[in-house]
Structures are given as C-alpha cells and as structure tokens.
N, CA and C atoms as a LAMMPS dump frame, in Angstrom:
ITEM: TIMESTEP
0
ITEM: NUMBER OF ATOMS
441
ITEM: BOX BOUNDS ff ff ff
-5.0000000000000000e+02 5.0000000000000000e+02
-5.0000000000000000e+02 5.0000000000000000e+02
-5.0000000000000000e+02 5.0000000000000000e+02
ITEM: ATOMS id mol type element x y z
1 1 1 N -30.413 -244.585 -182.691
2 1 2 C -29.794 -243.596 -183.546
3 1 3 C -28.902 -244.323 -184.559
4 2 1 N -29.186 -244.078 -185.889
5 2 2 C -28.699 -244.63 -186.934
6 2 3 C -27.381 -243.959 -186.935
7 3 1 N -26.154 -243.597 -186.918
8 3 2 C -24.738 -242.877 -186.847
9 3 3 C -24.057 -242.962 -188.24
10 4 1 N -24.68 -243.985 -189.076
11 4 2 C -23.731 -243.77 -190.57
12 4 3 C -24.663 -242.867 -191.403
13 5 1 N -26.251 -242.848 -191.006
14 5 2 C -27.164 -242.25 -191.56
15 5 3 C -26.765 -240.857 -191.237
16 6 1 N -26.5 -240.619 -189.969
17 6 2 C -26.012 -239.516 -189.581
18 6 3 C -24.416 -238.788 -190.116
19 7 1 N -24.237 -239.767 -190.321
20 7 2 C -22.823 -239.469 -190.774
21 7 3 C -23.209 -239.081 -192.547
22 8 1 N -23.357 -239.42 -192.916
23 8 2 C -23.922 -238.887 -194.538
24 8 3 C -24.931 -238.358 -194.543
25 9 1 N -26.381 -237.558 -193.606
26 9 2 C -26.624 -236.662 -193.618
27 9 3 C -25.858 -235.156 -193.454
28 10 1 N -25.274 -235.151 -192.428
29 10 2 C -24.07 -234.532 -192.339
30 10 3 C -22.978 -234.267 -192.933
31 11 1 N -22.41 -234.994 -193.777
32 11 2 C -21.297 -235.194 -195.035
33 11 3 C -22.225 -234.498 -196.055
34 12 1 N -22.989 -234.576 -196.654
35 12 2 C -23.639 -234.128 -198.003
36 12 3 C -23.309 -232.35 -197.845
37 13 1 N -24.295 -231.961 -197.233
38 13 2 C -23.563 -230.357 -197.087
39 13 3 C -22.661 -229.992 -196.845
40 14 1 N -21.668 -230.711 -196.358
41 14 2 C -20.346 -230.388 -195.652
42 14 3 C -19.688 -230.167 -197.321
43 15 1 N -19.628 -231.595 -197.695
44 15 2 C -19.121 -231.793 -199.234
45 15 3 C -19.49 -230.812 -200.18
46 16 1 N -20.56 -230.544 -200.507
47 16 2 C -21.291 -229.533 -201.161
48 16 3 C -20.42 -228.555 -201.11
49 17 1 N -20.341 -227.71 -199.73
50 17 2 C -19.856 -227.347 -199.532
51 17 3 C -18.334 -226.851 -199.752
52 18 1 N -17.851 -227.748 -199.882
53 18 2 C -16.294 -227.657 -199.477
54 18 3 C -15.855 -228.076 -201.124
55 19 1 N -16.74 -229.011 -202.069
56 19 2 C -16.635 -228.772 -203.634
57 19 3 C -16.755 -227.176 -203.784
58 20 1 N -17.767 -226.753 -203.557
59 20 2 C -18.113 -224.741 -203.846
60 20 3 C -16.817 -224.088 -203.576
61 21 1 N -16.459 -224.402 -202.423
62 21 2 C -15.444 -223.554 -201.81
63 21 3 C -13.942 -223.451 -202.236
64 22 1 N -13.885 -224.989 -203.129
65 22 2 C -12.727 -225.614 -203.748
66 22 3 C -12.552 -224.851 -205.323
67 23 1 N -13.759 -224.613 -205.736
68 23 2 C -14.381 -224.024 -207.401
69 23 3 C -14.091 -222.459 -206.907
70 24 1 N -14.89 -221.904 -205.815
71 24 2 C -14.485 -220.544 -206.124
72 24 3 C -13.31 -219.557 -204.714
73 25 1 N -12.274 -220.507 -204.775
74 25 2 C -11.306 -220.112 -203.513
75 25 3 C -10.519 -219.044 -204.487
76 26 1 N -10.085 -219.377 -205.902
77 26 2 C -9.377 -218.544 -206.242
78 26 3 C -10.143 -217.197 -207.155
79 27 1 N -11.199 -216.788 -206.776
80 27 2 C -11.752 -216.019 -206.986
81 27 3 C -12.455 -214.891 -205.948
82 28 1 N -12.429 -215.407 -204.7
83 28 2 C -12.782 -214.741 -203.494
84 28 3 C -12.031 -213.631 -203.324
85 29 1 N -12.839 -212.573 -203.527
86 29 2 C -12.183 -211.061 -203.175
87 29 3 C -12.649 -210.145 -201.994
88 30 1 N -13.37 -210.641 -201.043
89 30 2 C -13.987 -210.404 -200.344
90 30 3 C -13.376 -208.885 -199.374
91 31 1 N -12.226 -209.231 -199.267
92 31 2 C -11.279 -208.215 -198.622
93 31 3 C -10.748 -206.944 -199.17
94 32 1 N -11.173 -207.05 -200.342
95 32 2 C -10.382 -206.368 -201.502
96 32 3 C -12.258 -205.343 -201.913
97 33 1 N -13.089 -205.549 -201.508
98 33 2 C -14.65 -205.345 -201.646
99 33 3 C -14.477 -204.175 -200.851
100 34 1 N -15.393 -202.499 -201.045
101 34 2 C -16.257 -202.079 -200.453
102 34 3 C -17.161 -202.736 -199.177
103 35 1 N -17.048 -202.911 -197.889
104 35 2 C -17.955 -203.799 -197.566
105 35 3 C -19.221 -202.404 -196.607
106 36 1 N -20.082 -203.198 -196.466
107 36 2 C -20.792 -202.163 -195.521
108 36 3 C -20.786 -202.28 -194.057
109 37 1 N -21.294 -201.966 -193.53
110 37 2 C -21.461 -201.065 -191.77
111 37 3 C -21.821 -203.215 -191.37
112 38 1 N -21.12 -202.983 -190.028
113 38 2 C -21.292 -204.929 -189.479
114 38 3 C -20.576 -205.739 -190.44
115 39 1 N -19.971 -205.33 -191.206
116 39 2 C -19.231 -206.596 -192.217
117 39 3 C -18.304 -207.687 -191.243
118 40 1 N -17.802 -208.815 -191.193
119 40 2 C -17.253 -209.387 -190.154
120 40 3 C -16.048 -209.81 -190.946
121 41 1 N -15.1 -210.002 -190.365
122 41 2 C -13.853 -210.297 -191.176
123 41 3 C -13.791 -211.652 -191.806
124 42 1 N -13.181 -211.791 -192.841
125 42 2 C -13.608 -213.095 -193.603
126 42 3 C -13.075 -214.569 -192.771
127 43 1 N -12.501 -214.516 -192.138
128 43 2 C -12.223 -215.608 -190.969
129 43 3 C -13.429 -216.227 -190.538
130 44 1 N -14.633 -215.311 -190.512
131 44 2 C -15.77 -215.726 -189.562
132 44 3 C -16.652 -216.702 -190.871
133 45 1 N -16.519 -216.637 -192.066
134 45 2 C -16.967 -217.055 -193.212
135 45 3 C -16.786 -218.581 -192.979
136 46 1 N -15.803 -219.19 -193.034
137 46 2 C -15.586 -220.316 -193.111
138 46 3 C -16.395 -221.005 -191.711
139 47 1 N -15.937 -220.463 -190.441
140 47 2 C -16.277 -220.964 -189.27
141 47 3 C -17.791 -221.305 -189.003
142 48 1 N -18.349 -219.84 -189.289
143 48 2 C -20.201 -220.217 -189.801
144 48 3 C -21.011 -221.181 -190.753
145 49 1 N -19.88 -220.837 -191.604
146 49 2 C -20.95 -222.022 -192.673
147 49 3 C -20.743 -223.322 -192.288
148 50 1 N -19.314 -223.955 -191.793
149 50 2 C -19.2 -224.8 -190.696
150 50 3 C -20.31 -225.685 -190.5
151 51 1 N -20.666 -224.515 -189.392
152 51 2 C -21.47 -224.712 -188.574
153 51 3 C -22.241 -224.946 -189.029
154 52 1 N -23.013 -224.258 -189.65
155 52 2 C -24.401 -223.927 -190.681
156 52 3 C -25.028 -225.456 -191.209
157 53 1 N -23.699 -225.484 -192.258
158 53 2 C -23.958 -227.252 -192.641
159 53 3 C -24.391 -228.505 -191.818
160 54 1 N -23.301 -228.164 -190.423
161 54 2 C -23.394 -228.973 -190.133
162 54 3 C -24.969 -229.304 -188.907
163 55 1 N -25.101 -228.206 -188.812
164 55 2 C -26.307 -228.366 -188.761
165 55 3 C -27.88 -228.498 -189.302
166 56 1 N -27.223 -228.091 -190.813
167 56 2 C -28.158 -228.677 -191.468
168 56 3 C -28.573 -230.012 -191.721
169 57 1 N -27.245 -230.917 -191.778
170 57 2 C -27.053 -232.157 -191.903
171 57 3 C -27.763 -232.857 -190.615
172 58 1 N -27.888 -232.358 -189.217
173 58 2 C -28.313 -232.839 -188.198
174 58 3 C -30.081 -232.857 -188.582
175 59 1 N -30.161 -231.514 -188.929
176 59 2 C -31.441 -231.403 -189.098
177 59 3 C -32.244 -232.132 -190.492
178 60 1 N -31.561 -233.047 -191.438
179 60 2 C -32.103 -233.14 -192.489
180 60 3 C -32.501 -235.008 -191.325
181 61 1 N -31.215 -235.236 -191.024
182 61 2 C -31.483 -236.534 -189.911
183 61 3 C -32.16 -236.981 -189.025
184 62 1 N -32.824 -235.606 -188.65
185 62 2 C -34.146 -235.393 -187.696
186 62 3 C -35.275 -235.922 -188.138
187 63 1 N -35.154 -235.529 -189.46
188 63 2 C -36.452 -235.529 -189.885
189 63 3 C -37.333 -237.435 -189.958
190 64 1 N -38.059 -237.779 -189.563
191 64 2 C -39.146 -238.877 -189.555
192 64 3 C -39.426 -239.095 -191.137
193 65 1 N -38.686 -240.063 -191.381
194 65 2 C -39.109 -240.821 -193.09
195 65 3 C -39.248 -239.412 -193.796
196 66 1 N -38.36 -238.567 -193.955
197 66 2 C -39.157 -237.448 -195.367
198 66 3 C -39.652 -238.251 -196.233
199 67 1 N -40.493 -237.129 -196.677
200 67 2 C -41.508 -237.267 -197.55
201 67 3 C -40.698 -236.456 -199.061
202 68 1 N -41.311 -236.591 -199.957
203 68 2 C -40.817 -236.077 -201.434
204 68 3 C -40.401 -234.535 -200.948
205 69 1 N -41.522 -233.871 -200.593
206 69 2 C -41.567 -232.625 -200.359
207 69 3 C -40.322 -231.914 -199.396
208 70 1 N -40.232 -232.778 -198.885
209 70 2 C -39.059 -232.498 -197.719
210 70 3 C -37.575 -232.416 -198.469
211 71 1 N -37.374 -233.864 -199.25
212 71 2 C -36.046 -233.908 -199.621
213 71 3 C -36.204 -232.861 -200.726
214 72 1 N -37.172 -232.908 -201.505
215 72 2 C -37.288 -231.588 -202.584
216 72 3 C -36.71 -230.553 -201.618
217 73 1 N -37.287 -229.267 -201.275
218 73 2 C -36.905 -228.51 -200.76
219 73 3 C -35.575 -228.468 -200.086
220 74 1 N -35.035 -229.535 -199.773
221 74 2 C -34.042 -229.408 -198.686
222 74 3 C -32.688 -229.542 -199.726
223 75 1 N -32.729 -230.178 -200.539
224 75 2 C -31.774 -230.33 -201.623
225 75 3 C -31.919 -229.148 -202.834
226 76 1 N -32.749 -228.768 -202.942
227 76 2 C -33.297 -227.772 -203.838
228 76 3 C -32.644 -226.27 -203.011
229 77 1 N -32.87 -226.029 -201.656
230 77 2 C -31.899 -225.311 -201.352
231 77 3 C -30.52 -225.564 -201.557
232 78 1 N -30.21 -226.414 -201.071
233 78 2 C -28.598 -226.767 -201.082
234 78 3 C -28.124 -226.499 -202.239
235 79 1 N -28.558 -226.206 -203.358
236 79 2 C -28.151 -226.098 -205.134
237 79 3 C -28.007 -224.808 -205.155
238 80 1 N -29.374 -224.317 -204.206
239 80 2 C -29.443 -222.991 -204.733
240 80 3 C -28.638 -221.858 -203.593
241 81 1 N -28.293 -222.25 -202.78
242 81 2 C -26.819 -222.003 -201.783
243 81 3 C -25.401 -222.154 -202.609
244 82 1 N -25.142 -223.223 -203.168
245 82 2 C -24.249 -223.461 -203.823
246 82 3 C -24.118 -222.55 -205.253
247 83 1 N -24.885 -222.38 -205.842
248 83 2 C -24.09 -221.898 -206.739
249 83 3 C -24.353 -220.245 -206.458
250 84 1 N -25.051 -219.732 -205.468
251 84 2 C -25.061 -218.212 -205.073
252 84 3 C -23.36 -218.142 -204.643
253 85 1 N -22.964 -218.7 -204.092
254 85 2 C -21.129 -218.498 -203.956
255 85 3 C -20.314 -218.12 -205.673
256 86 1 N -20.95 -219.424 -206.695
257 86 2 C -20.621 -219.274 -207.906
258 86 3 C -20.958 -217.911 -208.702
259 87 1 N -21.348 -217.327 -208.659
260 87 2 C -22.333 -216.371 -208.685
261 87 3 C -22.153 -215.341 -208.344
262 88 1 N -21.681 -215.193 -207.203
263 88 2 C -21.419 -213.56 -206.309
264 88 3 C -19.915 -213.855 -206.757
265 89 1 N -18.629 -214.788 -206.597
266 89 2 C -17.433 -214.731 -206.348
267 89 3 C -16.965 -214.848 -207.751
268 90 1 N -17.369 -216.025 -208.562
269 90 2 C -16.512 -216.059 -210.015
270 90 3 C -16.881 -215.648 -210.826
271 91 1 N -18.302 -214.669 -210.754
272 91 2 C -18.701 -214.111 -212.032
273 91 3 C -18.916 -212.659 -211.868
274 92 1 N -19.531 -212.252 -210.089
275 92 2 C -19.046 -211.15 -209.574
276 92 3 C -20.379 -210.561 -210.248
277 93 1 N -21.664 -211.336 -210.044
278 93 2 C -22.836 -210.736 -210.458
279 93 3 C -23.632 -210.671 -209.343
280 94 1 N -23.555 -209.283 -208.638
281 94 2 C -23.838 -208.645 -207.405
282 94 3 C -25.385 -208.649 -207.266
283 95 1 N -25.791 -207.741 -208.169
284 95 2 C -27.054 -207.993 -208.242
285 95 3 C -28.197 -208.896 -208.586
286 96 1 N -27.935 -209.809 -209.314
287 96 2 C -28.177 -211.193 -209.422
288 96 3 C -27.435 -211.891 -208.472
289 97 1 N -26.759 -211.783 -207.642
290 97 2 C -26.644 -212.36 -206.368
291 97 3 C -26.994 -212.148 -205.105
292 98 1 N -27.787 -211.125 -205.362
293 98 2 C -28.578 -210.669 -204.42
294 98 3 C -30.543 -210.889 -204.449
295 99 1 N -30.177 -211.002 -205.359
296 99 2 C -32.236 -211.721 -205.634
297 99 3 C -31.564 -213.006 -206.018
298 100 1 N -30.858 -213.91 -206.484
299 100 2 C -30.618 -215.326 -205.88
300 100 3 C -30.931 -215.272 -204.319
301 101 1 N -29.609 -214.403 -204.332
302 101 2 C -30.139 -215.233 -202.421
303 101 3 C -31.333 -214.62 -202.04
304 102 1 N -32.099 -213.645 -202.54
305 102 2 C -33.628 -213.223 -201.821
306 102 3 C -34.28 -214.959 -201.999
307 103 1 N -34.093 -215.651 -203.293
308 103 2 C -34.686 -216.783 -203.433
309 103 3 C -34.57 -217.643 -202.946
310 104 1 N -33.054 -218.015 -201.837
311 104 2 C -32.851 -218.405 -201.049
312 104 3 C -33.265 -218.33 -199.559
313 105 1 N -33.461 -216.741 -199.307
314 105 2 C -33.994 -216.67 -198.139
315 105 3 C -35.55 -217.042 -197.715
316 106 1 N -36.328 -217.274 -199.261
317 106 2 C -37.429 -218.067 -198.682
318 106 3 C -37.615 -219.557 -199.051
319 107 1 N -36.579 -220.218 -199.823
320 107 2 C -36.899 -221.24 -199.626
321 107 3 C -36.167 -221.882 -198.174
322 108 1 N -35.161 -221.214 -197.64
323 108 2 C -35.431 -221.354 -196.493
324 108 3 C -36.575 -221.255 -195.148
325 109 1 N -37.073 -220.408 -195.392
326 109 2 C -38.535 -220.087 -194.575
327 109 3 C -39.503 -221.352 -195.25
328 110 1 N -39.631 -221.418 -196.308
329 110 2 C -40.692 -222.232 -196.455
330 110 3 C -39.81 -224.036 -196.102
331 111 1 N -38.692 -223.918 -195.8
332 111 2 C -37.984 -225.346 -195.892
333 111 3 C -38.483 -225.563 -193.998
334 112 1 N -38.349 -224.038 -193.286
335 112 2 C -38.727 -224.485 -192.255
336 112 3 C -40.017 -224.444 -191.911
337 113 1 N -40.931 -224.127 -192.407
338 113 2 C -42.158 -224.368 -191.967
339 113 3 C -42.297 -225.842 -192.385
340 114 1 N -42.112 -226.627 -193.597
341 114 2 C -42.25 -227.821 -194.008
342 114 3 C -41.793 -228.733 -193.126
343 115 1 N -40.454 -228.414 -192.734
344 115 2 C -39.904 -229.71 -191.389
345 115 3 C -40.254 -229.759 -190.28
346 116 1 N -40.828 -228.442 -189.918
347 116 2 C -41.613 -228.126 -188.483
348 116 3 C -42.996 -228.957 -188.888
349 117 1 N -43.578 -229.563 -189.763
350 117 2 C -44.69 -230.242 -189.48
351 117 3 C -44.459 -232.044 -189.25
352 118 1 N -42.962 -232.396 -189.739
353 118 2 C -42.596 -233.81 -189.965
354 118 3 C -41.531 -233.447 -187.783
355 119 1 N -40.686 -232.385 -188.047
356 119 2 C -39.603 -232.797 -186.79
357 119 3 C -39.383 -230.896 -185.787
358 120 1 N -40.227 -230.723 -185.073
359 120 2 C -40.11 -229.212 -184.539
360 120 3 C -38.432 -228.694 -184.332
361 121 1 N -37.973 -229.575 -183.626
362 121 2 C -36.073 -229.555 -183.662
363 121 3 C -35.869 -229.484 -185.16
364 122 1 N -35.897 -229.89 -186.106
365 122 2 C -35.285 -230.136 -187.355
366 122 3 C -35.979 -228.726 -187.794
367 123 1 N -36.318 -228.313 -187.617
368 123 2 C -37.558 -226.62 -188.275
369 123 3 C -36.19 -225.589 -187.224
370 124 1 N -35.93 -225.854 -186.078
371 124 2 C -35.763 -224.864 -185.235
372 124 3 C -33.699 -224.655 -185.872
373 125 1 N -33.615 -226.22 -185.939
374 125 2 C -32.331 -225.71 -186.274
375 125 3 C -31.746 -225.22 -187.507
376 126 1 N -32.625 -224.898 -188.393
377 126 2 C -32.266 -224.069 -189.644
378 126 3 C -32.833 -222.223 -188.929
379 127 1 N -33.147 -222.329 -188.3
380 127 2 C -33.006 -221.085 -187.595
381 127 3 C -31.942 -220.271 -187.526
382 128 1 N -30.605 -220.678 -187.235
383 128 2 C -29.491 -219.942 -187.546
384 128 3 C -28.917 -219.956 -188.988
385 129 1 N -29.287 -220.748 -189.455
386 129 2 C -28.976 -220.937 -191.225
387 129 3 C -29.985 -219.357 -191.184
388 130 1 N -31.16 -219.386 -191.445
389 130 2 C -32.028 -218.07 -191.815
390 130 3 C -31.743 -217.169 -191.497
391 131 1 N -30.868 -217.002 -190.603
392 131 2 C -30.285 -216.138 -189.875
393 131 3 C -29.07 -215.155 -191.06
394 132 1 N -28.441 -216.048 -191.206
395 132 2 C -27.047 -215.87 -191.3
396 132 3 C -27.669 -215.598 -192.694
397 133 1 N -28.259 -215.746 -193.432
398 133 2 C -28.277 -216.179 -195.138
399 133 3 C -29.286 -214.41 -195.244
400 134 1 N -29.749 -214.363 -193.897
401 134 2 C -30.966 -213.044 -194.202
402 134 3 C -29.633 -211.603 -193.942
403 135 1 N -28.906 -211.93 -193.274
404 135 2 C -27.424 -211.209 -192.949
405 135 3 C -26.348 -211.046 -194.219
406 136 1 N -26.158 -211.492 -194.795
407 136 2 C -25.448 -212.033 -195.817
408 136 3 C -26.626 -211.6 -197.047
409 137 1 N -27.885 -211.358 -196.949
410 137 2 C -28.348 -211.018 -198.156
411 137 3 C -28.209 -209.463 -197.91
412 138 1 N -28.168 -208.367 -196.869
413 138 2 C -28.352 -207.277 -196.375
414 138 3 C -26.703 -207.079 -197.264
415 139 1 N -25.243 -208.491 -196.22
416 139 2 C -24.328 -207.851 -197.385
417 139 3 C -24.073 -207.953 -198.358
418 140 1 N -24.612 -208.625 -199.456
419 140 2 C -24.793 -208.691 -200.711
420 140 3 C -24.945 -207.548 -200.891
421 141 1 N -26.574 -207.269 -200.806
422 141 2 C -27.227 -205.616 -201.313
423 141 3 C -25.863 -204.521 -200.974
424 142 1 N -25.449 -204.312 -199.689
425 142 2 C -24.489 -203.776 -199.796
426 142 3 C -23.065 -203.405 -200.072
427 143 1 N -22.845 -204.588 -200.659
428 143 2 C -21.369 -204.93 -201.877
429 143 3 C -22.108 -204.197 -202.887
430 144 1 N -23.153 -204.4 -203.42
431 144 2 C -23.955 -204.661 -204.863
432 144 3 C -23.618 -202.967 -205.066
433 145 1 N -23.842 -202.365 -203.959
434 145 2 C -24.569 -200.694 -203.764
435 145 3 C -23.312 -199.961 -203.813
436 146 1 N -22.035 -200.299 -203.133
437 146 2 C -20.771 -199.847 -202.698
438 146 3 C -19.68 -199.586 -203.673
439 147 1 N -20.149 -201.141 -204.495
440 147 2 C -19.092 -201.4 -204.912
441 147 3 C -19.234 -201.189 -206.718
C-alpha cells in the first residue's frame, strides 16, 4: 500500500472541497430556505460530504493503473460537484441547479459502472456518494418548487 498515494488521493477532494466551501460559506442560506419534507439540519451537510470525499479519495486509490477514461470521469465529476455548490448558493440558480446536479447524478452512475470494471470495491464505494447526491437532487427540486 502506497500511503502518500493515498494520502493525495484523498486530499484532492477533500481540498476541492473545502476551496468550494471557503468561496461559497458566505452565501449559504440554507436555514433561511423553504426546505421540504426529510430536510436534515445543516450540521449533517458538512459531516456527509466529509465523508463522501473521503471516500471518494479511497476509491479513486483503489483503482488498478486508471486508465484515461477513469481519471476523465472521476475528475470531470469532481468539477461538476464543485461548482453545483457555486451555483445553487452564490447565484441561487435553483433550477439550473437542479438539472446540474441531474448531470451529476449520472455521471456518477456511469463513474460507477466504469470503476466496477478496473476495482468492484472502488464502484461500491461511490455508492453512498449516489446516494446522497440522488437525495440532495430530490432537495434541490424541492427548494427550487418552495421557494
């Protein structure tokens, strides 16, 4: 096990991350939103994506020599994650942040069928990423609708 490889697979989304979060902290109104039916209190926001990353980062480390196709997709999400925050929070374009992230929710699906043919673990653990991002597109639509 390579551990610095791991360590900057892991760092890249984290960072990503935490640049996004740094750009649109003073714009987050989340509390101040219409929210709909299951909304979770914004505490749980930070703790998930956390996670999320950091398991993405495990899972990009999984993967056996990617191939073009792999890092394409896998970084090609990560852009397109990132600026859906830019997007929904500092410009407050609901509905275009809601077919962003529809575009997100399949290049996730197709990110995991692609790693499930190089690493089955590395496919399984974006499983809760798809999760959370297919949850989060339901509350989009329903900010979009509410509010």
């Amino acid at each position: 096990m390579n551990k610095f490889k791991l360590f900057i697979d892991v760092l890249i989304p984290v960072v990503i991350s935490g640049i996004v979060g740094f750009i649109i902290n003073p714009y987050i109104d989340y509390n101040s939103l219409v929210q709909p039916p299951l909304s979770p209190p914004s505490i749980a926001f930070p703790i998930v994506w956390t996670i999320l990353y950091i398991l993405m980062g495990v899972s990009y480390y999984l993967l056996k020599n990617p191939d073009r196709k792999e890092k394409m997709i896998y970084f090609v999400q990560l852009g397109v994650n990132a600026l859906w925050s830019v997007f929904f929070f500092v410009f407050q374009f609901y509905l275009f942040s809601f077919v962003w992230i529809l575009l997100l929710d399949v290049l996730v699906i197709l990110m995991i069928i692609i790693f499930c043919r190089n690493n089955k673990v590395s496919a399984y653990l974006q499983i809760p990423y798809l999760v959370w991002i297919l949850f989060a597109s339901y509350l989009n639509l329903g900010i979009y609708i509410l509010n």
